[in-house]
C-alpha positions as CSV (number, residue, x, y, z in Angstrom):
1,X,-19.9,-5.7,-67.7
2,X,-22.7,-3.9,-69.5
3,X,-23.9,-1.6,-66.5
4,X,-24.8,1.7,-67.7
5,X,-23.8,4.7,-65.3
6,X,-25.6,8.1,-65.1
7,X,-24.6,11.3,-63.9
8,X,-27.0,13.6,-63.0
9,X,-26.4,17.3,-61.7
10,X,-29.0,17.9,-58.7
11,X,-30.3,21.0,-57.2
12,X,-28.8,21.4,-54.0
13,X,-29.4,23.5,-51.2
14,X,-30.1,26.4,-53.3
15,X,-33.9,27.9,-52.7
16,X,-34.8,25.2,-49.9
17,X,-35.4,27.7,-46.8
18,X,-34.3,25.2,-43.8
19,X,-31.3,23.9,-46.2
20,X,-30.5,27.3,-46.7
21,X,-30.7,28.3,-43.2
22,X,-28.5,25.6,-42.3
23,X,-25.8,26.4,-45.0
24,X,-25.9,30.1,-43.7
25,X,-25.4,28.8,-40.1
26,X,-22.5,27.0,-40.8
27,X,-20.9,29.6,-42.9
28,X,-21.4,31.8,-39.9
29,X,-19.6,29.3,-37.6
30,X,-16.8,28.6,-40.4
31,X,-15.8,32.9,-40.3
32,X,-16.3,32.8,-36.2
33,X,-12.8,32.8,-34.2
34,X,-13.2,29.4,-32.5
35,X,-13.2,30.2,-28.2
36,X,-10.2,27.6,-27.6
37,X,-8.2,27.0,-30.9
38,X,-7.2,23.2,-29.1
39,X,-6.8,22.0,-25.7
40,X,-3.4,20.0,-24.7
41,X,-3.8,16.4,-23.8
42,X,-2.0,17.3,-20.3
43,X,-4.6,19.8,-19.7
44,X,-7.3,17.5,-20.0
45,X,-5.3,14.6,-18.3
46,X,-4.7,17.1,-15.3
47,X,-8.3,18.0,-15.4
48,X,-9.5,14.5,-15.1
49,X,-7.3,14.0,-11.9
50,X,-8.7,16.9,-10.2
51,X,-12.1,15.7,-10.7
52,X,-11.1,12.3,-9.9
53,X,-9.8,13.5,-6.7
54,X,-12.7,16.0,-5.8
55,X,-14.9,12.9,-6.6
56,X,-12.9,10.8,-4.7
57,X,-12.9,12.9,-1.5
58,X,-16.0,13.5,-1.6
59,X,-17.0,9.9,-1.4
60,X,-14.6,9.2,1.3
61,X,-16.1,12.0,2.9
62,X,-19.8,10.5,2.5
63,X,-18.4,7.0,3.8
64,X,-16.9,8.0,7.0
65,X,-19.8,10.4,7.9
66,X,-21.6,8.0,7.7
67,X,-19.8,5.3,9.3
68,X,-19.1,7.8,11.9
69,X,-22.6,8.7,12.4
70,X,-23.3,4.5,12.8
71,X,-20.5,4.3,15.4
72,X,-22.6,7.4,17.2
73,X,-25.9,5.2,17.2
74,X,-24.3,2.6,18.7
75,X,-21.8,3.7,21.4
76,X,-24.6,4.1,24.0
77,X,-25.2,0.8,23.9
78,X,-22.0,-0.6,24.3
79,X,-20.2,-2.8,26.6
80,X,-16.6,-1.5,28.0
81,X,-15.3,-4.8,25.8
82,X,-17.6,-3.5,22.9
83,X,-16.0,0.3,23.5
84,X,-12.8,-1.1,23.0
85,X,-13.4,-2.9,19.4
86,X,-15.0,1.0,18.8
87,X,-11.6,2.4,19.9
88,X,-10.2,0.3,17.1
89,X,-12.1,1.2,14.2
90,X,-12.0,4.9,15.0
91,X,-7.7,4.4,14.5
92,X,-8.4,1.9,11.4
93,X,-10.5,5.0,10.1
94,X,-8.2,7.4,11.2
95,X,-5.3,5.1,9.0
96,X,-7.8,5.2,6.1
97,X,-8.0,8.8,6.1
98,X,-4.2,9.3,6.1
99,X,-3.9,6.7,3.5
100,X,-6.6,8.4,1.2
101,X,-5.1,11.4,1.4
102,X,-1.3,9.9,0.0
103,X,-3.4,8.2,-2.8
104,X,-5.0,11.4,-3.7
105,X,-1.4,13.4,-3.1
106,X,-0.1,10.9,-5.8
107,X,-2.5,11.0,-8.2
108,X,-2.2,14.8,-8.4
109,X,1.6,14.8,-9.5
């Protein structure tokens, strides 16, 4: 093992303008009060189920307008047998709706 080591003392940030600049920055940030000294883990887990919930609504939302406004299009055409089936997907979606709301009533606790 005949490797031969050097130490060398180099010039660091000292009298390099951007270097120093970004020492002085950091130094400034270092003796700043922090805004939010931490955050608990249950604040951001209850923070993800709000969004997950507003998100959620507001797809289920986007769906049945839009399955609403297809069942809209459609009804003047429709046979009396046909008007029936309609009947039956308005109480399917009407089921959905209470069942999204439970699921979203869950997730919130």
């Amino acid at each position: 093992m005949n490797q031969k080591i050097s130490l060398l003392w180099v010039l660091g940030h000292s009298g390099i303008f951007w270097n120093e600049k970004a020492d002085s920055l950091a130094k400034q940030v270092i003796d700043s009060k922090p805004f939010i000294d931490w955050i608990a883990s249950e604040d951001i887990i209850s923070n993800f189920k709000k969004q997950s919930i507003q998100i959620t609504s507001q797809i289920v939302i986007l769906v049945c307008s839009k399955l609403a406004l297809q069942i809209c299009k459609l009804a003047a055409s429709l046979t009396r047998q046909e008007r029936k089936c309609e009947t039956s997907l308005q109480q399917v979606n009407a089921s959905f709706e209470v069942i999204m709301g439970r699921t979203c009533s869950k997730l919130a606790l």
